[in-house]
py3Dmol code that shows the C-alpha trace and the ligand (Angstrom):
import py3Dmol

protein = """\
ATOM      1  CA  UNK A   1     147.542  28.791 148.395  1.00  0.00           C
ATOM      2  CA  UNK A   2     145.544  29.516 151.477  1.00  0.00           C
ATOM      3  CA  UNK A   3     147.847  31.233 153.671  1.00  0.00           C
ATOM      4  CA  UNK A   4     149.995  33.233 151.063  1.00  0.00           C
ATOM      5  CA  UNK A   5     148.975  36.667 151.908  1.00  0.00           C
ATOM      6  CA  UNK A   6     146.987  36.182 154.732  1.00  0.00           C
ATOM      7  CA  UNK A   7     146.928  38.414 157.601  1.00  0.00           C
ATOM      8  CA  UNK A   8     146.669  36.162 160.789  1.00  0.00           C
ATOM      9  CA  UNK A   9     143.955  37.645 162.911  1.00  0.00           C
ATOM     10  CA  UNK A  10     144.060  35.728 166.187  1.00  0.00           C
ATOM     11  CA  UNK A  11     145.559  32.677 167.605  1.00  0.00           C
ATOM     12  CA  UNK A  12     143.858  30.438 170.014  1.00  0.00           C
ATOM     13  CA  UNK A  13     143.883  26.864 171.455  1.00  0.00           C
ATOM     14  CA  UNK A  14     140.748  24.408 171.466  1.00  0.00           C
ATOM     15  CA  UNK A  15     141.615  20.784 173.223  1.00  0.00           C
ATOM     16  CA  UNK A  16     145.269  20.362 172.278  1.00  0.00           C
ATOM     17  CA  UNK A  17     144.795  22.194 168.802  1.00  0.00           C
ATOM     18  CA  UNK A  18     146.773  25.700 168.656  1.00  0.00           C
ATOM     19  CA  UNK A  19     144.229  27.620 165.761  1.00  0.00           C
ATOM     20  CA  UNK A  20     145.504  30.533 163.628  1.00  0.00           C
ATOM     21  CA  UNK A  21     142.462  32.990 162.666  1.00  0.00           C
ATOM     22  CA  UNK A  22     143.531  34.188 159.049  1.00  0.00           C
ATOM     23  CA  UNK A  23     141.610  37.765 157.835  1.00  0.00           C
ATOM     24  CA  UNK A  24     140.530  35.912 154.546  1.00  0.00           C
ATOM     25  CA  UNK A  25     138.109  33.594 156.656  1.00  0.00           C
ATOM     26  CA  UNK A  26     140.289  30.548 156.682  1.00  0.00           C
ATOM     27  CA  UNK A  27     141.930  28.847 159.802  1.00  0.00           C
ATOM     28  CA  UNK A  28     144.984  27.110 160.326  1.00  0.00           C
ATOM     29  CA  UNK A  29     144.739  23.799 162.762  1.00  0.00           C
ATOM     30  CA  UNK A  30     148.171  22.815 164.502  1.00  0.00           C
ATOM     31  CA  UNK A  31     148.399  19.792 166.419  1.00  0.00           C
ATOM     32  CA  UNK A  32     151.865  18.913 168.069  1.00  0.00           C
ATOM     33  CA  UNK A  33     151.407  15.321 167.730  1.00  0.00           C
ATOM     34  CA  UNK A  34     153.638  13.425 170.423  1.00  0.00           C
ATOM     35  CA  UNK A  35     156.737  15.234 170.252  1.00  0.00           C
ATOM     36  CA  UNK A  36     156.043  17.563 167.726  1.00  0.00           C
ATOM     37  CA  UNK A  37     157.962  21.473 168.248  1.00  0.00           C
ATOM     38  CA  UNK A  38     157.198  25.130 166.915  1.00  0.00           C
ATOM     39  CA  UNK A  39     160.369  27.078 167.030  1.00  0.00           C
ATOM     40  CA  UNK A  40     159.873  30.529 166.268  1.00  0.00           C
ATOM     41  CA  UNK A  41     163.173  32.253 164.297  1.00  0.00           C
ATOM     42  CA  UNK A  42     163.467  35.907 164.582  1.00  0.00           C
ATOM     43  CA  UNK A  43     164.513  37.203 160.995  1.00  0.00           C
ATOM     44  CA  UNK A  44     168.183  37.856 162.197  1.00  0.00           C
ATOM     45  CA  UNK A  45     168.569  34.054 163.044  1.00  0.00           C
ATOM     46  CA  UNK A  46     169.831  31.796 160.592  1.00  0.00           C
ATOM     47  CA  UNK A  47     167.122  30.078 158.957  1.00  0.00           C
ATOM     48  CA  UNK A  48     168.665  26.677 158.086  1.00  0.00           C
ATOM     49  CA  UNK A  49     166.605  23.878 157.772  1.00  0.00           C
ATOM     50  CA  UNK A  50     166.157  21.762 161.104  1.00  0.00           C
ATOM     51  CA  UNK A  51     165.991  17.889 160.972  1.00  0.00           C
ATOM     52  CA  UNK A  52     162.043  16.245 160.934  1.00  0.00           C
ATOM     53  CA  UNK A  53     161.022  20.257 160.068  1.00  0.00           C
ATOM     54  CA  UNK A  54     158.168  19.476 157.884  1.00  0.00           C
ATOM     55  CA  UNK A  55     156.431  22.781 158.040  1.00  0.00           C
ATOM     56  CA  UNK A  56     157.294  26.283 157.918  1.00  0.00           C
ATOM     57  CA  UNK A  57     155.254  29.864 158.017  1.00  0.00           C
ATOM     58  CA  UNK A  58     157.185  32.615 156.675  1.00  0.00           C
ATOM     59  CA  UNK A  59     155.497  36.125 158.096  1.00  0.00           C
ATOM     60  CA  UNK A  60     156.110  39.311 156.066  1.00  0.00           C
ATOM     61  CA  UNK A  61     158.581  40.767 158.647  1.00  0.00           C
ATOM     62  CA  UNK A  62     160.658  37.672 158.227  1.00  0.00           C
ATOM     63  CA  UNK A  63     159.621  35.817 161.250  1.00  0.00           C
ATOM     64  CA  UNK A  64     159.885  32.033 160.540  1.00  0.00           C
ATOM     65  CA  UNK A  65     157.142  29.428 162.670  1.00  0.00           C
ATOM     66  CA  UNK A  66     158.952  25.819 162.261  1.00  0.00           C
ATOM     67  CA  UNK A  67     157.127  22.869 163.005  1.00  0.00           C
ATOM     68  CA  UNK A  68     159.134  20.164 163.785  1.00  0.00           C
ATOM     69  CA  UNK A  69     158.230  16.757 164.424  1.00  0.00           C
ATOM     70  CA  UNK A  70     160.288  13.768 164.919  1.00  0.00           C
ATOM     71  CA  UNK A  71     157.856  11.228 165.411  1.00  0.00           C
ATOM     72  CA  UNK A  72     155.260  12.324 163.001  1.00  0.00           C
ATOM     73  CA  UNK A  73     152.195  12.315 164.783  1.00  0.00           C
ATOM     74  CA  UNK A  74     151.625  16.645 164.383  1.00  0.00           C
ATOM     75  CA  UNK A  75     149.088  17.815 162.377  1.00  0.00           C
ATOM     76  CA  UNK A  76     148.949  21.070 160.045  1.00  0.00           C
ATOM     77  CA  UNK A  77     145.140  21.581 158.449  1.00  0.00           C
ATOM     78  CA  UNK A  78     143.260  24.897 157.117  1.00  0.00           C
ATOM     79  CA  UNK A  79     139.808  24.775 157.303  1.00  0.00           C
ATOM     80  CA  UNK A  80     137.017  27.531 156.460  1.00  0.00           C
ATOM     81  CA  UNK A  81     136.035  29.573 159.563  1.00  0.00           C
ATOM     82  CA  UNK A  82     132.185  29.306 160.149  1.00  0.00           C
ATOM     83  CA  UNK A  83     131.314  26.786 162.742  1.00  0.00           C
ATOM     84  CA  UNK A  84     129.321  24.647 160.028  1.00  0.00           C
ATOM     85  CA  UNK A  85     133.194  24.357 158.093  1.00  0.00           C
ATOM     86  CA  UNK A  86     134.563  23.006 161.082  1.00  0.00           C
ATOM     87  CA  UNK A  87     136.305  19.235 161.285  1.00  0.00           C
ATOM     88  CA  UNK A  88     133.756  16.449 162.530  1.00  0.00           C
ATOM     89  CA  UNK A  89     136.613  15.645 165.020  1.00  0.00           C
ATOM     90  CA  UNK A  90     136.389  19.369 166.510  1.00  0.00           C
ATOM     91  CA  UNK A  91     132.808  19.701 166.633  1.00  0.00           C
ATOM     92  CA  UNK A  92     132.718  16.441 169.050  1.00  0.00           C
ATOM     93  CA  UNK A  93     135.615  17.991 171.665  1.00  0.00           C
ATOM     94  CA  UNK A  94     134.305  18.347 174.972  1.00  0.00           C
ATOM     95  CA  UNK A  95     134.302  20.938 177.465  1.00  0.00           C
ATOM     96  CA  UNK A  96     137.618  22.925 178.509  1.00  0.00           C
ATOM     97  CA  UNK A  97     138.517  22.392 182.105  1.00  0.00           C
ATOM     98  CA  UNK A  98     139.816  25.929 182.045  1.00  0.00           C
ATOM     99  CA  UNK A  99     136.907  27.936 179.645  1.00  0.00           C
ATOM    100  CA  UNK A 100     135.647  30.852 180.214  1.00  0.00           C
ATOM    101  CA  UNK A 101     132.773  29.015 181.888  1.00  0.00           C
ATOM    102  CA  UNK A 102     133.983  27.250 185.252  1.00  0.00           C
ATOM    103  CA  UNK A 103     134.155  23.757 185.717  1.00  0.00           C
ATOM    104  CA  UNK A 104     131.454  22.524 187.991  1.00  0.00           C
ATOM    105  CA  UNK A 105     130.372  19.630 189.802  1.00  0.00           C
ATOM    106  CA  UNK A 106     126.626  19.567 187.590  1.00  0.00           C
ATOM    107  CA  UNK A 107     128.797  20.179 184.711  1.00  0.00           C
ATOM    108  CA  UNK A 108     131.139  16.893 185.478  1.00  0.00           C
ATOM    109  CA  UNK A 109     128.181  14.979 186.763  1.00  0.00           C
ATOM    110  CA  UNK A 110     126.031  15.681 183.973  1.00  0.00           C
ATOM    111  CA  UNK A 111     129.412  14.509 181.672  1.00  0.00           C
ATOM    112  CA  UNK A 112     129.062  10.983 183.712  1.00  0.00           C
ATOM    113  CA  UNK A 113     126.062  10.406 184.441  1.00  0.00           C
ATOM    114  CA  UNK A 114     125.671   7.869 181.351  1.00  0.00           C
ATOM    115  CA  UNK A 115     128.849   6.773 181.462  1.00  0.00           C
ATOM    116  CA  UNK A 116     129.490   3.279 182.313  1.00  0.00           C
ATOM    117  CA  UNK A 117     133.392   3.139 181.529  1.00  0.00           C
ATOM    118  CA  UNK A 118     136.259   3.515 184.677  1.00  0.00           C
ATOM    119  CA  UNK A 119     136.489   7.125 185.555  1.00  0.00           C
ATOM    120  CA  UNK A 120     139.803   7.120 184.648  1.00  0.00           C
ATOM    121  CA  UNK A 121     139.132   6.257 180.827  1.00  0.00           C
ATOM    122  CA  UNK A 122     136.068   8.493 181.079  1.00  0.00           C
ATOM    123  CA  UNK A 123     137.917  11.438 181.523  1.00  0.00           C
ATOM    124  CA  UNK A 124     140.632  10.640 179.088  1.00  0.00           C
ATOM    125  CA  UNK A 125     138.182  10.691 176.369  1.00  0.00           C
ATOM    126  CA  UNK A 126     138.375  13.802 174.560  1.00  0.00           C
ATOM    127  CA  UNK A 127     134.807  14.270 173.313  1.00  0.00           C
ATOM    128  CA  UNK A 128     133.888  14.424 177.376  1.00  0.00           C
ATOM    129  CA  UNK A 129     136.400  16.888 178.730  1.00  0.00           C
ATOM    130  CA  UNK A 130     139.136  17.985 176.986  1.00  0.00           C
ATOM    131  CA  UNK A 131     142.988  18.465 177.576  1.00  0.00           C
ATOM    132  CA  UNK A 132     143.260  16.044 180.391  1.00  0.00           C
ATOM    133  CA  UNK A 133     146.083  13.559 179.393  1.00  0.00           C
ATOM    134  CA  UNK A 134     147.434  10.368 181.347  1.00  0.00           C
ATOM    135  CA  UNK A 135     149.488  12.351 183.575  1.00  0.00           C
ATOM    136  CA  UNK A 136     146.885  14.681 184.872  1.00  0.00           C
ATOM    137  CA  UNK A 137     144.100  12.556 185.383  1.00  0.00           C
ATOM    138  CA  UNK A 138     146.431   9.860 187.695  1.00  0.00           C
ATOM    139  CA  UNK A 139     147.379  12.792 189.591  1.00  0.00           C
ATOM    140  CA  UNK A 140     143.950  14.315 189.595  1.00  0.00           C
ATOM    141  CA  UNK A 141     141.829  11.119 191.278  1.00  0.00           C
ATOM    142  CA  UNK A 142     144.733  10.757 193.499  1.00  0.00           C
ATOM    143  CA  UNK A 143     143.847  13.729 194.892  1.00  0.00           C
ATOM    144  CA  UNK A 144     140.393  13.432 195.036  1.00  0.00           C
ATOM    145  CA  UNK A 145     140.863  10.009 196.543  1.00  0.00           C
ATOM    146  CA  UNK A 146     139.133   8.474 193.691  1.00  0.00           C
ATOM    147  CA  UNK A 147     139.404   4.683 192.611  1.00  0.00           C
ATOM    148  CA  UNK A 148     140.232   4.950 188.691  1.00  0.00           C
ATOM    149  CA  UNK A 149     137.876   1.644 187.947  1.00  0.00           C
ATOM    150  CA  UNK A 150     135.260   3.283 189.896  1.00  0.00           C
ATOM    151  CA  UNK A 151     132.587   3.145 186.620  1.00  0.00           C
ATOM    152  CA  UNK A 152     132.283   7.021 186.214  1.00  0.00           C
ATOM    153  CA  UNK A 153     128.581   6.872 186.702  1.00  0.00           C
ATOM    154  CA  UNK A 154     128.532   6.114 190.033  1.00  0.00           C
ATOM    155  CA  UNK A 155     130.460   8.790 191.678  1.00  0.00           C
ATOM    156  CA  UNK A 156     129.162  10.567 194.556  1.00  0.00           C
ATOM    157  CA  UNK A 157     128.709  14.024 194.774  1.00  0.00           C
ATOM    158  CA  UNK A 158     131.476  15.239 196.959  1.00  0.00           C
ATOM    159  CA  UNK A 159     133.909  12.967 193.917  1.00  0.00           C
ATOM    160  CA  UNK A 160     131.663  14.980 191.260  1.00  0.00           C
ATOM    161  CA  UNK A 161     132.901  18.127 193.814  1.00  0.00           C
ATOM    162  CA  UNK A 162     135.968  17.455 194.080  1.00  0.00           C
ATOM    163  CA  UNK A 163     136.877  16.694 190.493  1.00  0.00           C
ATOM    164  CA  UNK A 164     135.415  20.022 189.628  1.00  0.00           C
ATOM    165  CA  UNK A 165     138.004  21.792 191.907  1.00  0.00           C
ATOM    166  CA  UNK A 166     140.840  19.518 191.650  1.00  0.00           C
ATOM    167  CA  UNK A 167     140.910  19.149 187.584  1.00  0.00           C
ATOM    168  CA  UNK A 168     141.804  23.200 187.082  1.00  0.00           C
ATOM    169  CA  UNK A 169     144.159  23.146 190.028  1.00  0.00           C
ATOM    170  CA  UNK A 170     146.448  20.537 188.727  1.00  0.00           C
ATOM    171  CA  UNK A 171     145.786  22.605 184.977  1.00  0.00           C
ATOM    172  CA  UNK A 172     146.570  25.310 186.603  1.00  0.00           C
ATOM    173  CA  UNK A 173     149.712  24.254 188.746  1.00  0.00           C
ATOM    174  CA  UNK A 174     151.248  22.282 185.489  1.00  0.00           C
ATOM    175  CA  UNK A 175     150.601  25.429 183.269  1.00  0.00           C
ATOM    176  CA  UNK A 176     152.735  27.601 186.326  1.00  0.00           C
ATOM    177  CA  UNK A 177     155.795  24.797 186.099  1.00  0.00           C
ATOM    178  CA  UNK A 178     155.573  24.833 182.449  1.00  0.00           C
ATOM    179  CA  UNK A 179     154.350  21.315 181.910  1.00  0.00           C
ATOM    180  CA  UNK A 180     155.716  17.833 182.156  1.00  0.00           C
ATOM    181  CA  UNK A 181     159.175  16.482 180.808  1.00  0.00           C
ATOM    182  CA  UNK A 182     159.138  12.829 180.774  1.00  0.00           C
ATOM    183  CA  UNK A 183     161.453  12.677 177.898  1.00  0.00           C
ATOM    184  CA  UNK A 184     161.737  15.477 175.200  1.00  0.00           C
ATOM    185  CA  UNK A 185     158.873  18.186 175.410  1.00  0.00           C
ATOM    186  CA  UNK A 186     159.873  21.767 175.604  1.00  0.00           C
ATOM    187  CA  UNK A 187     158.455  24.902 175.755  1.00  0.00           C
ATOM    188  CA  UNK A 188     157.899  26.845 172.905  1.00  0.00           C
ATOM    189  CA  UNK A 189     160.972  29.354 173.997  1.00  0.00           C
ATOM    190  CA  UNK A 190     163.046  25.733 175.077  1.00  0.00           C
ATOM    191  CA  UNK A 191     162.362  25.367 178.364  1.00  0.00           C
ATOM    192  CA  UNK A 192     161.465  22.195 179.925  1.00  0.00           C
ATOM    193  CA  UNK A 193     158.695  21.682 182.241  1.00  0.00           C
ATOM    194  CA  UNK A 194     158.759  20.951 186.362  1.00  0.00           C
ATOM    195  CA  UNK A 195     155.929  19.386 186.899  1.00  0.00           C
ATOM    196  CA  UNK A 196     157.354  16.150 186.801  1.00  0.00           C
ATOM    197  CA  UNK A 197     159.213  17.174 189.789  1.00  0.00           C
ATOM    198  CA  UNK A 198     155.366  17.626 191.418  1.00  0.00           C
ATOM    199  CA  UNK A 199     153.780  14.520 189.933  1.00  0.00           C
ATOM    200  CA  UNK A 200     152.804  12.538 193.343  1.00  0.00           C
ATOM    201  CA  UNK A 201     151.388   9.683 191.657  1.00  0.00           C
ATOM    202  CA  UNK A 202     152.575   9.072 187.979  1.00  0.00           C
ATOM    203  CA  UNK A 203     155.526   7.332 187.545  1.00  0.00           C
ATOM    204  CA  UNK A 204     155.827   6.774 191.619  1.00  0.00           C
ATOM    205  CA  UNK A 205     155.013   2.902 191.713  1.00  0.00           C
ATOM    206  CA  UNK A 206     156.696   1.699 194.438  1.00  0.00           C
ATOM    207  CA  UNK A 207     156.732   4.609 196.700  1.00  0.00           C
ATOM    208  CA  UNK A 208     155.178   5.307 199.773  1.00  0.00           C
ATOM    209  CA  UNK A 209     151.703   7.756 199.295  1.00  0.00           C
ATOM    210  CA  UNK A 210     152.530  10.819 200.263  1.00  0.00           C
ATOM    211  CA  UNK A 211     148.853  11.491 201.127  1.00  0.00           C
ATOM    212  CA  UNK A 212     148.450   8.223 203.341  1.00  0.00           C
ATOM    213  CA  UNK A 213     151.906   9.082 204.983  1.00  0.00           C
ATOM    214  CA  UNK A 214     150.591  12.883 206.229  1.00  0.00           C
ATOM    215  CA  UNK A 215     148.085  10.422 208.251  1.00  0.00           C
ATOM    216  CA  UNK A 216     150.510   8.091 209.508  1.00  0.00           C
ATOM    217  CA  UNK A 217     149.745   5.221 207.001  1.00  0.00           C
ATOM    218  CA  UNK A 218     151.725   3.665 205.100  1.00  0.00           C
ATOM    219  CA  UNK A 219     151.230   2.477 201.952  1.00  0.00           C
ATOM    220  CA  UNK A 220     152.500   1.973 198.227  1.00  0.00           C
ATOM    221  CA  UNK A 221     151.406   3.339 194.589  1.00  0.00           C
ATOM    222  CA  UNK A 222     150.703   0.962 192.672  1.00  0.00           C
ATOM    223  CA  UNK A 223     150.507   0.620 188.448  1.00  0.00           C
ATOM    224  CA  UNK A 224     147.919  -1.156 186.814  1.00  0.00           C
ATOM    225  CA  UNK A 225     146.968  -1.084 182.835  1.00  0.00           C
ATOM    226  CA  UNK A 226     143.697   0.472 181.594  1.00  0.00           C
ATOM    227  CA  UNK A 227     142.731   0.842 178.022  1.00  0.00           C
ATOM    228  CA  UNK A 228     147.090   0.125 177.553  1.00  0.00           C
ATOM    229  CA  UNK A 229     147.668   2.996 179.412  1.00  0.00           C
ATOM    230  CA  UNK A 230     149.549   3.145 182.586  1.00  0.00           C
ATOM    231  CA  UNK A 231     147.552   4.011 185.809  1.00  0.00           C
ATOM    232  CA  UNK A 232     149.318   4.565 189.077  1.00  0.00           C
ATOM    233  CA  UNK A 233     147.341   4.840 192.344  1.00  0.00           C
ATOM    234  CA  UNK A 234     147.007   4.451 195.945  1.00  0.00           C
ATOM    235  CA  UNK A 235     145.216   1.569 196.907  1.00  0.00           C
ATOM    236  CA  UNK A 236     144.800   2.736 200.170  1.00  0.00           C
ATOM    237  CA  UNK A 237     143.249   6.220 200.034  1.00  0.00           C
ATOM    238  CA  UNK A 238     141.504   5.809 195.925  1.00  0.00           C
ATOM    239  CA  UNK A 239     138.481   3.889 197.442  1.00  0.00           C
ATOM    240  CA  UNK A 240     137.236   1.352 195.219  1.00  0.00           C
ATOM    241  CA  UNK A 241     133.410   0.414 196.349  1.00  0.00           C
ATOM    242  CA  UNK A 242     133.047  -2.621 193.506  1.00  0.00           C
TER     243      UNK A 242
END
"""
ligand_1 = """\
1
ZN
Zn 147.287 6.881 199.780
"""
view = py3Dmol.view(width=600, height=400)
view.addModel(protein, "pdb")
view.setStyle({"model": 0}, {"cartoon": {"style": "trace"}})
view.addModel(ligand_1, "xyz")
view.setStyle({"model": 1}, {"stick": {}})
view.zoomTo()
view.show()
């Protein structure tokens, strides 16, 4: 048994992975799947056994981690810690939009510049950029006024700007309202997120842009299907130049 004994040493997140440094040169990978839950009992709470918990951590001072995960799409591994031990699927993430290093426009261009797929698939994929789901990249080329077929190689350089700046913001701003509750995420401590409340684009088909409307134009989001996934956009203001 890996963990038994173990003293965790640090906890960090790579992509969407949460990983649990262990002093005995092992790590624990957790991935929260779809809909997947920690709860974290204090050792005066009742420790009964939740329904779809399919993973526990006991800690020494009687602390209980519960992963719980309806749907089953979460993930609990332990690999080695060297870089050489890690997963093939971790050593191919791409770059964090919110690492230590900033997120600039040579860094996003040179991420593109090969890249013959829609933007909006382009940054979806995981070994490019990380973190950015569905949500976040709608909002984000709405902002940037960006058509999502626009094939991601052929983006100017005030897009390959404004990506840089806009991708962190909306990180940032969704991080600040806790995330997004479509239907059952929760924070850790069982809050749900607001930025739904903020999302101008997703989900909006229908509506009238909010961005056209500050210039007196008027014109509707609309939802197309890329890759199966649900894009929603402004035909008006998201430029495409195919
Ligand atoms: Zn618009």
């Amino acid at each position: 048994m890996i963990l038994v004994g173990a003293k965790v040493q640090e906890v960090r997140r790579r992509a969407k992975y949460i990983l649990i440094g262990l002093d005995n040169n092992w790590t624990v990978l957790i991935h929260l799947g779809m809909s997947g839950r920690l709860f974290i009992d204090k050792p005066s709470d009742a420790h009964e056994l939740r329904k779809h918990q399919h993973f526990d951590f006991l800690l020494n001072d009687g602390t209980r981690i519960a992963l719980v995960d309806p749907r089953r799409f979460g993930v609990v591994d332990a690999f080695p810690s060297s870089p050489e031990a890690l997963p093939p699927f971790m050593k191919r993430l791409g770059i964090e939009p919110l690492g230590e290093e900033p997120l600039t426009p040579v860094a996003i261009k040179n991420l593109f510049e090969k890249t013959h797929s829609p933007i909006k698939n382009a940054l979806l994929d995981q070994t490019k950029i990380v973190g950015l789901g569905n949500i976040y990249v709608c909002e984000a080329l709405f902002r940037a006024g960006i058509h999502p077929q626009k094939t991601a190689n052929t983006l100017s350089q005030t897009e390959y700007e404004h990506l840089s700046q806009i991708i962190p913001e909306i990180l940032h701003e969704a991080l600040a309202a806790g995330g997004s509750t479509l239907r059952d995420y929760v924070t850790v401590d069982g809050q749900k997120g607001s930025f739904q409340e903020l999302h101008q684009v997703y989900g909006r088909a229908g509506d009238a842009c909010p961005i056209c409307a500050q210039k007196k134009h008027r014109a509707l989001i609309t939802k197309i299907t890329q890759s199966g996934r649900s894009t929603f956009f402004c035909p008006q203001h998201q430029k495409s130049e195919h």
